[in-house]
Biopython code that builds the backbone (N, CA, C, O; Angstrom):
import numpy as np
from Bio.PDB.StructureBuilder import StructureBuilder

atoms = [
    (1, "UNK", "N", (141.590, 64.358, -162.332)),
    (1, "UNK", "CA", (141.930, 63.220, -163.164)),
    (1, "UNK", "C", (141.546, 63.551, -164.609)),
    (1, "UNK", "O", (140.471, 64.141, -164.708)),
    (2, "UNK", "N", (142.242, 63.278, -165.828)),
    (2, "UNK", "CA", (141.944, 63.400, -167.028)),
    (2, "UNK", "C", (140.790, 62.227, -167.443)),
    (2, "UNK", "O", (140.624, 61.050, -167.123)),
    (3, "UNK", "N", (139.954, 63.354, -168.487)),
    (3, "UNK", "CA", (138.841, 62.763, -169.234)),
    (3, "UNK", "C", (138.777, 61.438, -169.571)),
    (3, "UNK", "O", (137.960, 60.533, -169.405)),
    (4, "UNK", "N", (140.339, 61.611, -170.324)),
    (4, "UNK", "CA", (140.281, 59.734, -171.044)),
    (4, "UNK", "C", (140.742, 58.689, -169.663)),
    (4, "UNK", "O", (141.135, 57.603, -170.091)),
    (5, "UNK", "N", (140.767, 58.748, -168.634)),
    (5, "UNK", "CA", (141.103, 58.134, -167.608)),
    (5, "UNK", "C", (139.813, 57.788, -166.987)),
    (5, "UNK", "O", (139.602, 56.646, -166.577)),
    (6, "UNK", "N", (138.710, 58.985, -166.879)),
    (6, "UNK", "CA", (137.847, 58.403, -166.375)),
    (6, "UNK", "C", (136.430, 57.575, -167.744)),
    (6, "UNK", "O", (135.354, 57.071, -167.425)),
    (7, "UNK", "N", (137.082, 57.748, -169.394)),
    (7, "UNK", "CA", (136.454, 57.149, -170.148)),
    (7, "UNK", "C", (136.874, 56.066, -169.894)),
    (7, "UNK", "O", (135.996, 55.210, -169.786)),
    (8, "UNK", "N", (137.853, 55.750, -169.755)),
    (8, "UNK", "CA", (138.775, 54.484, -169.759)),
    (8, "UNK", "C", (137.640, 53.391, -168.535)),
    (8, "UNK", "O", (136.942, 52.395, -168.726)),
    (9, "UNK", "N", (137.910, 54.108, -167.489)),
    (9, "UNK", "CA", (137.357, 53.794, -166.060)),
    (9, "UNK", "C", (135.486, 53.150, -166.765)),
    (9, "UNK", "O", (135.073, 51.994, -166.662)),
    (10, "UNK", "N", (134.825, 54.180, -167.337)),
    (10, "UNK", "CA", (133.596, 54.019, -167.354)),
    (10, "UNK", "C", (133.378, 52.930, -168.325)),
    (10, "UNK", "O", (132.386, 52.216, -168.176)),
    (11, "UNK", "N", (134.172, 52.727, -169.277)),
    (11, "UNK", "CA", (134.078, 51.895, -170.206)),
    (11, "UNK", "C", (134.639, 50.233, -169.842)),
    (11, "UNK", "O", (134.587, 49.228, -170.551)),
    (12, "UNK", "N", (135.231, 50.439, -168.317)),
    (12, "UNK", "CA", (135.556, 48.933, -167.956)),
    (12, "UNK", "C", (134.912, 48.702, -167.065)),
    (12, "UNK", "O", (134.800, 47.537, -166.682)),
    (13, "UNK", "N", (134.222, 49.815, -166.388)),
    (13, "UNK", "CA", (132.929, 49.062, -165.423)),
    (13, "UNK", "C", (131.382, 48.625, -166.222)),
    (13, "UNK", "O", (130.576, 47.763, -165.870)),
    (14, "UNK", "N", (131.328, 49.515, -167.348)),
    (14, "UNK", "CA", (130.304, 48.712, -168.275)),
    (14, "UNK", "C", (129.937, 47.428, -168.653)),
    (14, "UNK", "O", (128.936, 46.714, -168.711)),
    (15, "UNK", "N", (131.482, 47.398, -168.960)),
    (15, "UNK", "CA", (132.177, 46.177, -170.002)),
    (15, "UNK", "C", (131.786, 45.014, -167.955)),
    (15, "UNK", "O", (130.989, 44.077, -167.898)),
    (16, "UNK", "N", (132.164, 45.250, -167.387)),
    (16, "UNK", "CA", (132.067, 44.217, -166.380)),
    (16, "UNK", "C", (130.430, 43.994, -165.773)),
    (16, "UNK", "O", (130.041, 42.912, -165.333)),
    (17, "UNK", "N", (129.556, 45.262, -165.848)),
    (17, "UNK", "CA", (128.234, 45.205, -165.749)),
    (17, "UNK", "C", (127.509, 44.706, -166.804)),
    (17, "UNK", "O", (126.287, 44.739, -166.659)),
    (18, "UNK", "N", (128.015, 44.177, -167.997)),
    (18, "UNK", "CA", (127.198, 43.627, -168.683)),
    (18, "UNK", "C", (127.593, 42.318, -168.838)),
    (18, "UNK", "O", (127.015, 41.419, -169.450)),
    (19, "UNK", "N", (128.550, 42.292, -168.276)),
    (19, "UNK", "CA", (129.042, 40.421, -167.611)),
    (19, "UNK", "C", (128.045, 40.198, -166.480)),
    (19, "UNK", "O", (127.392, 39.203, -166.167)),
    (20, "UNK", "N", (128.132, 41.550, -165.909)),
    (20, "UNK", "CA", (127.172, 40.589, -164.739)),
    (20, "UNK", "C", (125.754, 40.452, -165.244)),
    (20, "UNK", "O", (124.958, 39.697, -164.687)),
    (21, "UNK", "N", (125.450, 41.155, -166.258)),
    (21, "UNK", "CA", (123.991, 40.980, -166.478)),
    (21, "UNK", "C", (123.790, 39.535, -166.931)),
    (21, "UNK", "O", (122.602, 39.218, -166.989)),
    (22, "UNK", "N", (124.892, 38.335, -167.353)),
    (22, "UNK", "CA", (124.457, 37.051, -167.526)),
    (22, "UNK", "C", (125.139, 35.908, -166.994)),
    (22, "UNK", "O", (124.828, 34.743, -167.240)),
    (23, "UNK", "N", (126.304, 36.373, -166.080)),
    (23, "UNK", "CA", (126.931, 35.417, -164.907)),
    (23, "UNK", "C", (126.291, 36.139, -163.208)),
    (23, "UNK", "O", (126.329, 37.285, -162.760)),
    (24, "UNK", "N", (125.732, 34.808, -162.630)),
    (24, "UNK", "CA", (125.186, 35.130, -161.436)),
    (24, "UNK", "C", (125.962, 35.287, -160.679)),
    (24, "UNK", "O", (127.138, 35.030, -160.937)),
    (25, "UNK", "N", (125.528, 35.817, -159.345)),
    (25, "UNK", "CA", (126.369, 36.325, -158.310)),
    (25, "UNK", "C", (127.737, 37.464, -158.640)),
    (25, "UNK", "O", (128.554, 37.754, -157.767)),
    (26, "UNK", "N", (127.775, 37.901, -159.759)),
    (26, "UNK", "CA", (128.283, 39.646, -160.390)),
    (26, "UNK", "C", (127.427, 40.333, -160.278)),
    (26, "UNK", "O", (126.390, 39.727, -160.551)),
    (27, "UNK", "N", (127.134, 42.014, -159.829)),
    (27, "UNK", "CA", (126.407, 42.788, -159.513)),
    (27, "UNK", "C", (126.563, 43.248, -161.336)),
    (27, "UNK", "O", (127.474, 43.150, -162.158)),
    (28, "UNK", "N", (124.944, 43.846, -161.373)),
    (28, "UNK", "CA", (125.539, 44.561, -162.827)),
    (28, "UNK", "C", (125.331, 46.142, -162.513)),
    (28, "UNK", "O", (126.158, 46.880, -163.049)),
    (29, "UNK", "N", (124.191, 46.839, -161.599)),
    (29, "UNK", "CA", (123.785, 47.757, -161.394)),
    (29, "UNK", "C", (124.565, 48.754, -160.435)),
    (29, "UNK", "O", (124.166, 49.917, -160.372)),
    (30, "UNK", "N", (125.859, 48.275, -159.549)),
    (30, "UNK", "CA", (126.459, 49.189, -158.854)),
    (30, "UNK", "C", (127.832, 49.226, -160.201)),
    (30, "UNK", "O", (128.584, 50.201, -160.178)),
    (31, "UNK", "N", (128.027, 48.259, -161.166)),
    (31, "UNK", "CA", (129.419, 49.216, -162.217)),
    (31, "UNK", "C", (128.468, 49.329, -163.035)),
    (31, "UNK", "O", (129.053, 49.247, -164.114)),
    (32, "UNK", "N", (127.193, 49.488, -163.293)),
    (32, "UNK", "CA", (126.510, 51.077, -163.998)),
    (32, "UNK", "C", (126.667, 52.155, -163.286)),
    (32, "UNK", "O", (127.382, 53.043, -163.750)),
    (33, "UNK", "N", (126.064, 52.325, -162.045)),
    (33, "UNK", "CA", (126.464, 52.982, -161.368)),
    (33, "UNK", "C", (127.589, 54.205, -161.470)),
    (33, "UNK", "O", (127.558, 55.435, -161.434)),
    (34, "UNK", "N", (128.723, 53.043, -161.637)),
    (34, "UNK", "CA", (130.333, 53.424, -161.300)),
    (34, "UNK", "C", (130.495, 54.203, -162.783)),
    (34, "UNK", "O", (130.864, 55.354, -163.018)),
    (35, "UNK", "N", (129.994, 52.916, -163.868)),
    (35, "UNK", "CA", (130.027, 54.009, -165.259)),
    (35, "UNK", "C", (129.506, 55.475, -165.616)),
    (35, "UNK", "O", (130.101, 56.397, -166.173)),
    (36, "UNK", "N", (127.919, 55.378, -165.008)),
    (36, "UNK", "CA", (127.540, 56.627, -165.511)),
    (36, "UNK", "C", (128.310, 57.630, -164.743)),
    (36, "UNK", "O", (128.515, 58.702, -165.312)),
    (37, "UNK", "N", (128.845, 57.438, -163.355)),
    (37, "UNK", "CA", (129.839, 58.369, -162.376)),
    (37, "UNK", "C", (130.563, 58.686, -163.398)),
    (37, "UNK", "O", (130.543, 59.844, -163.815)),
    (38, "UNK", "N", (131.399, 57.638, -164.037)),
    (38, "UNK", "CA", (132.668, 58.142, -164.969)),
    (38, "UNK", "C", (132.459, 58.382, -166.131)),
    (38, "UNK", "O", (133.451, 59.017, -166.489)),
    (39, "UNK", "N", (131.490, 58.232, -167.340)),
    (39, "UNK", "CA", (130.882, 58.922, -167.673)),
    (39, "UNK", "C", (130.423, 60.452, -167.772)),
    (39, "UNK", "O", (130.310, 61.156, -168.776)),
    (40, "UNK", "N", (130.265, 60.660, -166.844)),
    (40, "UNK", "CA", (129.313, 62.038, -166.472)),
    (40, "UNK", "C", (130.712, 63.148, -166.483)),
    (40, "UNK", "O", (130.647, 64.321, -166.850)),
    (41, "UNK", "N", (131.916, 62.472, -166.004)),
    (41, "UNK", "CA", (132.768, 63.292, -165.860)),
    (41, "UNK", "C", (133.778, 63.513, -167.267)),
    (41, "UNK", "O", (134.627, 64.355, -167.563)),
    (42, "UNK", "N", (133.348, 62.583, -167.794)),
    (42, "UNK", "CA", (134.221, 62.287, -169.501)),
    (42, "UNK", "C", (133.192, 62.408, -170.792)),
    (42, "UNK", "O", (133.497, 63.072, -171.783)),
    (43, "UNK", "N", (131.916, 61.680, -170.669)),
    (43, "UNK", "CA", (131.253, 61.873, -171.819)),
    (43, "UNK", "C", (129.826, 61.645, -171.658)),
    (43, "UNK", "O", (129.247, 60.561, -171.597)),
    (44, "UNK", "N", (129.170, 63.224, -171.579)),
    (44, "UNK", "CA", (127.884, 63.041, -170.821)),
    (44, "UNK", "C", (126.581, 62.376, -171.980)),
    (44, "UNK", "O", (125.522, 61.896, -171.575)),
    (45, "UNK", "N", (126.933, 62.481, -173.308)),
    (45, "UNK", "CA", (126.433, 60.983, -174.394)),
    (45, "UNK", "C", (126.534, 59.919, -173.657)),
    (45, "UNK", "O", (125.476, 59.295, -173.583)),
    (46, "UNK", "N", (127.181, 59.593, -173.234)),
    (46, "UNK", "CA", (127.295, 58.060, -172.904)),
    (46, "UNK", "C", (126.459, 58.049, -171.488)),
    (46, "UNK", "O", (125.509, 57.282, -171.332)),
    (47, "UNK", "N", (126.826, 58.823, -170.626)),
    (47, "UNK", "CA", (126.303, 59.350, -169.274)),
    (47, "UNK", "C", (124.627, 58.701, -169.900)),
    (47, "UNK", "O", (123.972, 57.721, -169.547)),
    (48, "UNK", "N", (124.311, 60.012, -171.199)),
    (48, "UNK", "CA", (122.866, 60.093, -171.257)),
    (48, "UNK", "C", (122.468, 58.999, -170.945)),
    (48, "UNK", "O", (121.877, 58.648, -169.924)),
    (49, "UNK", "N", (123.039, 57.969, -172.528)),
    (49, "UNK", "CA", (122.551, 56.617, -173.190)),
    (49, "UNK", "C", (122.041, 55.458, -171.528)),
    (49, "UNK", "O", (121.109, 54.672, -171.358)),
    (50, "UNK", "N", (123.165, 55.894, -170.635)),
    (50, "UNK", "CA", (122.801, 54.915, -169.747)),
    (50, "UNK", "C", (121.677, 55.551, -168.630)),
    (50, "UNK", "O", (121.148, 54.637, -167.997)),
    (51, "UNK", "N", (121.237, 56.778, -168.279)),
    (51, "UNK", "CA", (120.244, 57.235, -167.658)),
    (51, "UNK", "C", (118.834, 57.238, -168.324)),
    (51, "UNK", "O", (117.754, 57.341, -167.743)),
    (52, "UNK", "N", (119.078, 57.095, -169.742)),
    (52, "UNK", "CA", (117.569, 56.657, -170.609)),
    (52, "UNK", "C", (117.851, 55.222, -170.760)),
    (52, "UNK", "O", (117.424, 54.990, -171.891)),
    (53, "UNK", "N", (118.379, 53.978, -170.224)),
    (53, "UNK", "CA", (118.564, 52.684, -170.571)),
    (53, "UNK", "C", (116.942, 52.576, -169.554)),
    (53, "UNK", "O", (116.844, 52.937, -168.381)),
    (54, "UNK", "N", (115.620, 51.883, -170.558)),
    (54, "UNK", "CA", (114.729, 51.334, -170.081)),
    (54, "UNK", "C", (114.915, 50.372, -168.557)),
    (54, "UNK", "O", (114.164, 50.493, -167.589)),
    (55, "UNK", "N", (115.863, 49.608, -168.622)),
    (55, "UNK", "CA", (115.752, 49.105, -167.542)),
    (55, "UNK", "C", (116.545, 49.482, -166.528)),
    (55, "UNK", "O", (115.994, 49.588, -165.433)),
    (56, "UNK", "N", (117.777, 49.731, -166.607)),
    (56, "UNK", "CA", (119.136, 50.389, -165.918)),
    (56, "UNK", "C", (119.170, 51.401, -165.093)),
    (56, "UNK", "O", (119.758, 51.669, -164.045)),
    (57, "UNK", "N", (118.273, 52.000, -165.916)),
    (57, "UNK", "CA", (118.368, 54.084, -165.734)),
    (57, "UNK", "C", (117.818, 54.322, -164.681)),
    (57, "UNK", "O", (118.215, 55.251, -163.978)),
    (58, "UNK", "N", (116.584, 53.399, -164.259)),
    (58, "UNK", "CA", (116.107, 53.921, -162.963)),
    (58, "UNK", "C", (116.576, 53.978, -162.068)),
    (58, "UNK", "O", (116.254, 54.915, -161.338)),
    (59, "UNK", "N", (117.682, 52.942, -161.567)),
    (59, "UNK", "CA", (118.305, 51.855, -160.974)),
    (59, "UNK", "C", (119.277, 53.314, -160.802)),
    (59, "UNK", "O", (119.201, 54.221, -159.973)),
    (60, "UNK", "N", (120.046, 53.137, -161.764)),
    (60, "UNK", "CA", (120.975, 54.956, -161.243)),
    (60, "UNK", "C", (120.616, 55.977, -160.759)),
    (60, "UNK", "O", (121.253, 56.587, -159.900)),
    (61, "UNK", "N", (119.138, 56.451, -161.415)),
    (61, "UNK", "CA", (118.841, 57.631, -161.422)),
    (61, "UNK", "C", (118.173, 57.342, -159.531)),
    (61, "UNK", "O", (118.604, 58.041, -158.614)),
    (62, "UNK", "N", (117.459, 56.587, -159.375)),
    (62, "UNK", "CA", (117.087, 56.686, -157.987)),
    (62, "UNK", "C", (118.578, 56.320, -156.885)),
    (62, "UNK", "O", (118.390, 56.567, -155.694)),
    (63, "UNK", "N", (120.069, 55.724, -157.303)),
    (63, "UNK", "CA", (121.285, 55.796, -156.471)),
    (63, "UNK", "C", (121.497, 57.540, -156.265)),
    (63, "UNK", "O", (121.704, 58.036, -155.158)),
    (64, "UNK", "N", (121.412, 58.277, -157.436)),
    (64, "UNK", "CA", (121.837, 59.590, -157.495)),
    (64, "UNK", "C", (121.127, 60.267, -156.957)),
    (64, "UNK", "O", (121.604, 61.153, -156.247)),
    (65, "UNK", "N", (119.743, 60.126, -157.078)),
    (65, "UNK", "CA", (118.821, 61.372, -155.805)),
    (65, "UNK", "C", (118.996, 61.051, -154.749)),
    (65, "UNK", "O", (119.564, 61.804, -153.959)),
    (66, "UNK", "N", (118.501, 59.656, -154.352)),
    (66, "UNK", "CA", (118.297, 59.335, -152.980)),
    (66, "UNK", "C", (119.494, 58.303, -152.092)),
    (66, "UNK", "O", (119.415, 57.919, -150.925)),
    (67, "UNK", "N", (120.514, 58.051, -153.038)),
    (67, "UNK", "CA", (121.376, 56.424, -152.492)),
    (67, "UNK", "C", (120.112, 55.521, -152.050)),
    (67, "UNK", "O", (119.878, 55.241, -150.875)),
    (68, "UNK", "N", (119.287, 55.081, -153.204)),
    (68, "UNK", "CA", (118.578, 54.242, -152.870)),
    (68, "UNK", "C", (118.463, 53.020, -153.677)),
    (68, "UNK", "O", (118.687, 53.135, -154.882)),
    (69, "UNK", "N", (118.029, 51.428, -153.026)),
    (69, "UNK", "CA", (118.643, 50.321, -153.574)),
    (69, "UNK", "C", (116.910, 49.840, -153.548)),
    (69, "UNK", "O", (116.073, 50.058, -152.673)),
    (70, "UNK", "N", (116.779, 49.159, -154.781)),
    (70, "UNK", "CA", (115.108, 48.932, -154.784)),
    (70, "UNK", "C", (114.968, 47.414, -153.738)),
    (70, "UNK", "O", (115.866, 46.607, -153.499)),
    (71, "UNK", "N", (113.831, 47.394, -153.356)),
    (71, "UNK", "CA", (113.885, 45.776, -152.529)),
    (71, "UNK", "C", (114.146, 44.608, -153.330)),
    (71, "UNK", "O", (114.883, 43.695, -152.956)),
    (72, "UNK", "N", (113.617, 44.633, -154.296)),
    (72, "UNK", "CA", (114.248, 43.651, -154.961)),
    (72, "UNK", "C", (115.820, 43.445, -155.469)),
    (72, "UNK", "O", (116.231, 42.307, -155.695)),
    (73, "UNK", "N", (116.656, 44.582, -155.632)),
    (73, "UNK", "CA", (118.031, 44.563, -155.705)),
    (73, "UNK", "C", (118.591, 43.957, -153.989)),
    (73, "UNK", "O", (119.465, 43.127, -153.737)),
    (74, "UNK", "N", (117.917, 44.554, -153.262)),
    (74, "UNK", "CA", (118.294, 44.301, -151.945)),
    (74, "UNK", "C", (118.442, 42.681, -151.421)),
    (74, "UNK", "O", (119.289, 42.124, -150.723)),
    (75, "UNK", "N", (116.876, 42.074, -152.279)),
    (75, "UNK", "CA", (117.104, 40.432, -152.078)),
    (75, "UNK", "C", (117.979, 39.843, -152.622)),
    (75, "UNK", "O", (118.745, 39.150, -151.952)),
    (76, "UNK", "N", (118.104, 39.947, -153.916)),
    (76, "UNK", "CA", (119.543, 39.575, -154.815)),
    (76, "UNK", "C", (120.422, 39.730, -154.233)),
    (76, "UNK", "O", (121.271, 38.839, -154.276)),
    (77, "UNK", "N", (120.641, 40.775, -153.503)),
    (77, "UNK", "CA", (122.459, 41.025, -152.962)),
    (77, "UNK", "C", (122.154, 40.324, -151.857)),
    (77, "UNK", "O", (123.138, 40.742, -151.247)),
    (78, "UNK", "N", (121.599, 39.567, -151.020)),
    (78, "UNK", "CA", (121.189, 39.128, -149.563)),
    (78, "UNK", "C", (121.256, 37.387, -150.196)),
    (78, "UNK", "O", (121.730, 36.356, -149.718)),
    (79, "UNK", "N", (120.471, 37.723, -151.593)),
    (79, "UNK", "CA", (121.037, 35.667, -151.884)),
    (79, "UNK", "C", (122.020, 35.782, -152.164)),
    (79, "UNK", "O", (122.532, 35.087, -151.286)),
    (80, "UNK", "N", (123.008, 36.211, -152.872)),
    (80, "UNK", "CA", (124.179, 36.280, -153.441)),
    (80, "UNK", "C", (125.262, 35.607, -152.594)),
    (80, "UNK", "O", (126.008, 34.640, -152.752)),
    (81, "UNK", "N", (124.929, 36.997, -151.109)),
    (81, "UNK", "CA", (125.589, 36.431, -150.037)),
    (81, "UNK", "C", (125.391, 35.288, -149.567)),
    (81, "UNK", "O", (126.410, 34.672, -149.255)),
    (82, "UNK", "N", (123.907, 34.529, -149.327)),
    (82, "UNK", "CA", (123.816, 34.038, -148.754)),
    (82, "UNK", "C", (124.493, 32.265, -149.780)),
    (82, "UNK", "O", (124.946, 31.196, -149.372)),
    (83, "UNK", "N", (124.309, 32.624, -150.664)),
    (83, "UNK", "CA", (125.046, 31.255, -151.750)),
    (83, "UNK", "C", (126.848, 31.630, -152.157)),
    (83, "UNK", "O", (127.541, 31.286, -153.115)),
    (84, "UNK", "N", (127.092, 32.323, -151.160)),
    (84, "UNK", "CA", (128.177, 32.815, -151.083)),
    (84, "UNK", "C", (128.725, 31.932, -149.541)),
    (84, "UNK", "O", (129.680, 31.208, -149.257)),
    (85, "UNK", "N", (127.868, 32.320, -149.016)),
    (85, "UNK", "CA", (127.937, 31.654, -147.414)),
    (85, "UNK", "C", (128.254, 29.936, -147.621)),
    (85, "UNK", "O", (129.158, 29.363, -147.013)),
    (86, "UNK", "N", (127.597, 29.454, -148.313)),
    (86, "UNK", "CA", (126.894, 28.488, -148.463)),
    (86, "UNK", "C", (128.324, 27.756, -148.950)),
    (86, "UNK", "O", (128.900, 27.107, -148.077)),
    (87, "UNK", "N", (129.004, 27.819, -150.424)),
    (87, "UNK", "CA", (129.844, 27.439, -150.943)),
    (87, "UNK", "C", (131.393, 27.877, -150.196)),
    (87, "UNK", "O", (132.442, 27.279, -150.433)),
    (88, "UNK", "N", (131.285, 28.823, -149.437)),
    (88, "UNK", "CA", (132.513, 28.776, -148.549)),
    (88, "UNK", "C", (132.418, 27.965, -147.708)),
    (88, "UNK", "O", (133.344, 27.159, -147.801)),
    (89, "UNK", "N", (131.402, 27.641, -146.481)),
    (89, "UNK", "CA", (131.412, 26.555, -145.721)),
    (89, "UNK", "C", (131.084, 25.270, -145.973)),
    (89, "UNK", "O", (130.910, 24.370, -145.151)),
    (90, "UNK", "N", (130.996, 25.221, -147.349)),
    (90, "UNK", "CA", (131.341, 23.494, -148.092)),
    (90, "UNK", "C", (132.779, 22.888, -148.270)),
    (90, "UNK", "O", (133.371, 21.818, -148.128)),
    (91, "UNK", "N", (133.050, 24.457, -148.745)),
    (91, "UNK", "CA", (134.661, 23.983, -149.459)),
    (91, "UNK", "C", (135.471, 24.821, -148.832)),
    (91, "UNK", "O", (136.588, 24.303, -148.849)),
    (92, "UNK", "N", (135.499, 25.725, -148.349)),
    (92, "UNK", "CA", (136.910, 26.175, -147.462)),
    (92, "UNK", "C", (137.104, 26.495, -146.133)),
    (92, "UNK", "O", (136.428, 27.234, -145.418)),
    (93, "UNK", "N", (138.377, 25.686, -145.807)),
    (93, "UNK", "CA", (138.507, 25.405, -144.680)),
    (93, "UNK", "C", (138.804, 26.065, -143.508)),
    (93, "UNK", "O", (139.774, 26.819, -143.567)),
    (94, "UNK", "N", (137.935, 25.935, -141.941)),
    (94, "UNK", "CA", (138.215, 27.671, -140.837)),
    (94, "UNK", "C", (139.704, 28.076, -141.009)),
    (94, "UNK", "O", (140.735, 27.417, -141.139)),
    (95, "UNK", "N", (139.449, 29.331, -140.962)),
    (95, "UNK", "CA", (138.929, 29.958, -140.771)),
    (95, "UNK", "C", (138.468, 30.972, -141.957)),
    (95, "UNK", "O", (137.863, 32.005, -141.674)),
    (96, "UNK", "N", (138.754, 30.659, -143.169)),
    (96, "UNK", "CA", (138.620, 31.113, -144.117)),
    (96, "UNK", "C", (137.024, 30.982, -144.789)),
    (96, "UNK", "O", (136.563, 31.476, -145.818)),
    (97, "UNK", "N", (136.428, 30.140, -143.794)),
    (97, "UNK", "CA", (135.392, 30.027, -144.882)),
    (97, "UNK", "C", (134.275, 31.118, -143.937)),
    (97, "UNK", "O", (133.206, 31.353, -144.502)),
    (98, "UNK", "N", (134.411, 31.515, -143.091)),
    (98, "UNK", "CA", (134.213, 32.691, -141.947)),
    (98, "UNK", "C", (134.232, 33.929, -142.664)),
    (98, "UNK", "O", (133.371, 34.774, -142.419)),
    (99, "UNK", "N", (135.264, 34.164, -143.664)),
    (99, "UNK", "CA", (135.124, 35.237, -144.414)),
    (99, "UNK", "C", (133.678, 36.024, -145.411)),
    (99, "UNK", "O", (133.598, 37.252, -145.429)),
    (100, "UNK", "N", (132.902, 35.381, -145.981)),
    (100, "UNK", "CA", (132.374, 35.512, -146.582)),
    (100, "UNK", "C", (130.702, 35.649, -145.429)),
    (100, "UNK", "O", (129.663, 36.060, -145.947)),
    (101, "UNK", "N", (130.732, 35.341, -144.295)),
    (101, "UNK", "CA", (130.073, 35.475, -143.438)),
    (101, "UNK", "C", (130.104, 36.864, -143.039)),
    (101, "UNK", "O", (129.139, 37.621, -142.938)),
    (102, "UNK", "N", (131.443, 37.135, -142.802)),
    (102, "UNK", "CA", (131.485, 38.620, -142.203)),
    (102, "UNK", "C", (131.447, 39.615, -143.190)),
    (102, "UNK", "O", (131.153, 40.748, -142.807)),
    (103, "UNK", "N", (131.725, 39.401, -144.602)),
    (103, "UNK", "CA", (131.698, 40.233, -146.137)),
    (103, "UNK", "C", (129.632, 40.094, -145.398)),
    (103, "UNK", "O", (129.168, 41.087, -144.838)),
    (104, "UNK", "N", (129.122, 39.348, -145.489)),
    (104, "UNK", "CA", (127.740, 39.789, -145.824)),
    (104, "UNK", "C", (127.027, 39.994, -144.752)),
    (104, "UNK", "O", (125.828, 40.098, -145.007)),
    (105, "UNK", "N", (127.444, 40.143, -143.078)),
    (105, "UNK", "CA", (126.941, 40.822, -142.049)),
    (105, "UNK", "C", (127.855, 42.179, -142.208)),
    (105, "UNK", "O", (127.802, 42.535, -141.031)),
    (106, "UNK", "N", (128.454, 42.926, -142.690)),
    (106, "UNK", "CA", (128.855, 43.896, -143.218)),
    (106, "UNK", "C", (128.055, 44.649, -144.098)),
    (106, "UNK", "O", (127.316, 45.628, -143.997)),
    (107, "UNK", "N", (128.467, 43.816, -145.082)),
    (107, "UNK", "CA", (127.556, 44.723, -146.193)),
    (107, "UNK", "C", (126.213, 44.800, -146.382)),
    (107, "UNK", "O", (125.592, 45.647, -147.026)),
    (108, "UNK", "N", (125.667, 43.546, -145.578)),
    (108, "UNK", "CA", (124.438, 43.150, -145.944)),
    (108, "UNK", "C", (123.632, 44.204, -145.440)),
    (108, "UNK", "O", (122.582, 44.593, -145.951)),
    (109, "UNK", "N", (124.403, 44.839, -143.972)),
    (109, "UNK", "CA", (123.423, 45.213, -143.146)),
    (109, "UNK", "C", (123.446, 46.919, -143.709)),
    (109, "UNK", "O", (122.587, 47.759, -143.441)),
    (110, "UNK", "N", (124.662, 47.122, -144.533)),
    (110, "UNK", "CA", (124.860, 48.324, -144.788)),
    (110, "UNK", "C", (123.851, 48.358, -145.929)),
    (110, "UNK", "O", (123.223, 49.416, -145.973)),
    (111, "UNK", "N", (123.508, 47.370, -146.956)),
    (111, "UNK", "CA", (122.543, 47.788, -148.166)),
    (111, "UNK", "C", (120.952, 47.351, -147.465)),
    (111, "UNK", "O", (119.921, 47.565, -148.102)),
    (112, "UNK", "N", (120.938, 46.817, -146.295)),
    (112, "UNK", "CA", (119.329, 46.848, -146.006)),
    (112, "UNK", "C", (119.400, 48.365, -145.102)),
    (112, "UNK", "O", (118.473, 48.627, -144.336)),
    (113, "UNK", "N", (120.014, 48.870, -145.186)),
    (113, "UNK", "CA", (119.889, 50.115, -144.557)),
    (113, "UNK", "C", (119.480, 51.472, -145.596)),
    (113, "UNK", "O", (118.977, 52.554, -145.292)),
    (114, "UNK", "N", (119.846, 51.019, -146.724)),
    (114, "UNK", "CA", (119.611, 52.084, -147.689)),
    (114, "UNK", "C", (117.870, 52.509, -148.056)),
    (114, "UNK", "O", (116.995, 51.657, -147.902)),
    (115, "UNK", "N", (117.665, 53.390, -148.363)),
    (115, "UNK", "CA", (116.124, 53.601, -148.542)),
    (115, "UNK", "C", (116.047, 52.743, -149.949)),
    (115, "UNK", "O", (116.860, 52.249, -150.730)),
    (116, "UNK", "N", (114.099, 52.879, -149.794)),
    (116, "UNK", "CA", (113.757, 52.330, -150.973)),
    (116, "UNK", "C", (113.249, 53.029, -151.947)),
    (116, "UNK", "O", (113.277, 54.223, -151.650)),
    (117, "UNK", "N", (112.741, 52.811, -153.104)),
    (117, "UNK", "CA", (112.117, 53.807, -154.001)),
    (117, "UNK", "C", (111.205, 54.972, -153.214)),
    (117, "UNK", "O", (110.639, 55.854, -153.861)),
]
sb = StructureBuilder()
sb.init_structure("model")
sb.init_model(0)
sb.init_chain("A")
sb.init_seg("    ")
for serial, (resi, resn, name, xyz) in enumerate(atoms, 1):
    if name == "N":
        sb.init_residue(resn, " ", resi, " ")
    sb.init_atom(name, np.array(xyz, "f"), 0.0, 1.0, " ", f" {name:<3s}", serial, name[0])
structure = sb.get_structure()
C-alpha cells in the first residue's frame, strides 16, 4: 500500500482517537494504536511523537511487545459494554437489543484474555 494511504489512514484514526478522548463510550487507545501502525509505515516522526506521548505511549508501546491491555483499560471496555447492554435493552426492540449482548460476550471475553502490564 502507498505511504500517503497509510498517512491518510493514520491521520483519521488519530483524528477519531482524540474524539474519543472526550466523548464516552469511543475507545481512544486502540485508533492510537491503529495510528502509530500507520504511522510507522508512512511517517516514523509522527510514529515517534505518539510513542513519547506521556500518557498514550505506554498504552502502545506495551500493545506492541506484549498485545497487552492494562486492567484498567480492561474495566472501561467491560463498562462501556456493559452501558451498552443497558441502553439497548431499554430502547430496542428483540431481537435486536440481544446484539450488543453478544458484541460484549465476544469481545469482552477476548480483551479479559489479553495479558497485563
Amino acid at each position: 500500500m502507498p505511504r500517503i494511504v497509510y498517512l491518510i489512514a493514520g491521520f483519521i484514526a488519530l483524528g477519531l482517537g482524540g474524539i474519543g478522548a472526550v466523548l464516552p463510550l469511543l475507545p481512544t487507545v486502540p485508533f492510537l494504536i491503529l495510528a502509530a501502525f500507520c504511522f510507522a509505515r508512512s511517517n516514523e516522526a509522527l510514529e515517534q511523537r505518539l510513542l513519547d506521548h506521556p500518557k498514550f505511549g505506554v498504552h502502545i508501546r506495551l500493545w506492541r511487545e506484549r498485545g497487552a491491555i492494562s486492567r484498567k483499560g480492561k474495566q472501561a471496555a467491560l463498562a462501556a459494554f456493559a452501558i451498552s447492554i443497558a441502553i439497548s435493552l431499554l430502547f430496542a426492540p428483540l431481537p435486536w437489543s440481544l446484539a450488543p449482548v453478544v458484541a460484549a460476550l465476544i469481545g469482552g471475553s477476548w480483551i479479559w484474555t489479553r495479558p497485563e502490564r
